[in-house]
C-alpha positions as CSV (number, residue, x, y, z in Angstrom):
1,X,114.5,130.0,97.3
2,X,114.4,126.3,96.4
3,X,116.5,123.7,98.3
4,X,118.2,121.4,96.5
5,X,116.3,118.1,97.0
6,X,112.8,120.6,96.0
7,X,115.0,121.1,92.6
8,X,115.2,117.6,91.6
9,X,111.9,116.0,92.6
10,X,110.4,118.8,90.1
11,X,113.0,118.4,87.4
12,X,113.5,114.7,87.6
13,X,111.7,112.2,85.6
14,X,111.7,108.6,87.1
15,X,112.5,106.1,84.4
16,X,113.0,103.5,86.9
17,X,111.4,102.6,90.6
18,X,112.3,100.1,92.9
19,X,109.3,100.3,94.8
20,X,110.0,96.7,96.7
21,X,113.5,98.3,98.4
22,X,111.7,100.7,100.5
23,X,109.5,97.5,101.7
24,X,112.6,94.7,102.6
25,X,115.1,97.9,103.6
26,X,115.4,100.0,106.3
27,X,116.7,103.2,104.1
28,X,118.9,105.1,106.0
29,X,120.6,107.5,103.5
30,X,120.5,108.6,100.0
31,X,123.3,109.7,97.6
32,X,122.4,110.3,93.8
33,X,125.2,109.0,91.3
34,X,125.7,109.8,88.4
35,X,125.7,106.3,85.7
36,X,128.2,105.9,82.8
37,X,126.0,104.4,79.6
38,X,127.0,103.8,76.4
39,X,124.3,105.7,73.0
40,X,122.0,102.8,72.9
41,X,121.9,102.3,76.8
42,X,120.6,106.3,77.0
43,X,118.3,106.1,74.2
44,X,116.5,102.9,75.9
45,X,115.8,104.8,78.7
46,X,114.3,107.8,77.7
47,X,111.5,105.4,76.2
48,X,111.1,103.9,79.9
49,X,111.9,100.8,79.6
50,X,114.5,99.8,82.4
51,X,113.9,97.7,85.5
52,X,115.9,97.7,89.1
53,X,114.2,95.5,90.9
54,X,116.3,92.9,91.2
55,X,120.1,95.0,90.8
56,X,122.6,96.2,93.5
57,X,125.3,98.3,93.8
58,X,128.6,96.8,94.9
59,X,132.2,98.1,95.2
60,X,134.6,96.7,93.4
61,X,138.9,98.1,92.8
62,X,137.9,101.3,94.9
63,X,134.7,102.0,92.3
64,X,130.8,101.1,93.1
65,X,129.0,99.6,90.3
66,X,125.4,99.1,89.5
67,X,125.1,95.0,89.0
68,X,122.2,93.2,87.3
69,X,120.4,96.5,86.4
70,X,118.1,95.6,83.4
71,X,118.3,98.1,80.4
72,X,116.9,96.8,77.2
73,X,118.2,96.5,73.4
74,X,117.2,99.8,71.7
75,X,115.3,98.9,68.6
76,X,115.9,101.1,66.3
77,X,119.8,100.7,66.0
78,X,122.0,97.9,63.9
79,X,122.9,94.8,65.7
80,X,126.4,96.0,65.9
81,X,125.6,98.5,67.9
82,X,123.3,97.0,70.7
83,X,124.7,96.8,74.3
84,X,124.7,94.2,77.0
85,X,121.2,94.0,79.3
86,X,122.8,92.8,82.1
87,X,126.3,94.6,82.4
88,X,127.9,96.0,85.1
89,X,127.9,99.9,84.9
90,X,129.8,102.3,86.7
91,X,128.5,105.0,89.1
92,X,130.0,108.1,88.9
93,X,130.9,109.2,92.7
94,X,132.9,111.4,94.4
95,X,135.7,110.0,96.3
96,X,134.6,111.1,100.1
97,X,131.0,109.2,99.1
98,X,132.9,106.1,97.9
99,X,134.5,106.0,101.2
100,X,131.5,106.7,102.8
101,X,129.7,103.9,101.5
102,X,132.7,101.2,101.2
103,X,133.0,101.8,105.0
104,X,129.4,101.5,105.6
105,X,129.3,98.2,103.7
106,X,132.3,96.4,105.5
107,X,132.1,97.8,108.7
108,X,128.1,98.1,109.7
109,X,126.8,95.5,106.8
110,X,124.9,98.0,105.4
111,X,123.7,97.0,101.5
112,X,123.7,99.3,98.8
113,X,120.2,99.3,97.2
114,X,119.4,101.8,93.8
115,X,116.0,103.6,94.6
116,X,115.4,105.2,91.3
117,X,116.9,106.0,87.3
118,X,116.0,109.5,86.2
119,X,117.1,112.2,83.9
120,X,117.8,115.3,86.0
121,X,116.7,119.0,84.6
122,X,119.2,118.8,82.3
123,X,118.7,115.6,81.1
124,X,121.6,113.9,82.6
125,X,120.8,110.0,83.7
126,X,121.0,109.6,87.6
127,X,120.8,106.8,90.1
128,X,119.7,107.1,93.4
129,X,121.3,104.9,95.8
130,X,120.2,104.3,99.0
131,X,122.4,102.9,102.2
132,X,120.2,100.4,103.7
133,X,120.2,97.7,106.4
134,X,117.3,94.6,106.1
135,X,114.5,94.2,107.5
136,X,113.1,91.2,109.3
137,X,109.9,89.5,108.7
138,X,108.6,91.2,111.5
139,X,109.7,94.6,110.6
140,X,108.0,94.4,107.2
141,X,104.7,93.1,109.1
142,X,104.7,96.3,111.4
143,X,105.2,98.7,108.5
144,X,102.1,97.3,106.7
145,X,100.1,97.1,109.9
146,X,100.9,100.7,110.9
147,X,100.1,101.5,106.9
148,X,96.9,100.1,107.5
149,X,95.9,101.3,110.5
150,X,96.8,105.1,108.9
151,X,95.1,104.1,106.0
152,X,91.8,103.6,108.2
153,X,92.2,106.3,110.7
154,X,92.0,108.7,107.7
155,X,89.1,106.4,106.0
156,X,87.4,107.2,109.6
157,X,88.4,111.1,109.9
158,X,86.7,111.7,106.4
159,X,83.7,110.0,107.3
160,X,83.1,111.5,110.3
161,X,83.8,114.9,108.3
């Protein structure tokens, strides 16, 4: 028997990373959202072609929203029919993780950070948001310090066989 988080990292295909969030966040929980996109928005995206790095998720009239996310034109439809790059799309949530996250925004200044775009087994586009805090300059030092010291200490263990 599977667990559920086994089930989606098979099924799930990434369109999107945001590789730098795990490097300037201190990640302490994940919730995957579903994202409302128009035709266009969905057919952009299956050719891989969106970027995260530099959006956000904010809360805004008791909804969270993805900000700034980057999601191309799609080519091969009529100029009438193109979206917006830039727009403001909303995440589909249930109301008890709303809550969750509002309250860990305003109360412990938290930041909600999107990990990842996929399409989930059945082909449904996801976001995975991630309630983070920041790290300092210091923090970010340490984490590549102690990635290069494992980095070496298996480098060593191989060699020595």
């Amino acid at each position: 028997m599977t667990t559920k988080a086994e089930e989606r990292a098979l099924a799930q295909r990434y369109v999107s990373l945001n590789r730098r969030a795990r490097h300037d966040y201190f990640i302490e929980d994940t919730i995957e959202a579903g994202i409302i996109l128009s035709g266009t928005e969905v057919k952009s995206l299956r050719t891989g072609q969106a970027s995260i790095q530099e959006s956000f998720a904010s809360p805004k009239e008791g909804r969270i929203y993805l900000v700034n996310a980057y999601i191309p034109e799609y080519n091969q439809a009529g100029i009438h029919l193109q979206h917006e790059t830039r727009r403001p799309r909303q995440l589909l949530l249930h109301k008890r993780q709303i809550d969750k996250m509002m309250g860990a925004v305003k109360r412990e200044g938290m930041t909600l950070v999107p990990l990842g775009i996929y399409f989930n087994k059945r082909g449904i586009a996801k976001v995975e948001i991630g309630i983070a805090k920041g790290k300092q300059q210091r923090d970010k030092r340490a984490a590549i310090k102690d990635r290069e010291w494992q980095r070496d200490k298996a480098r060593l263990m191989r060699q020595r066989g």
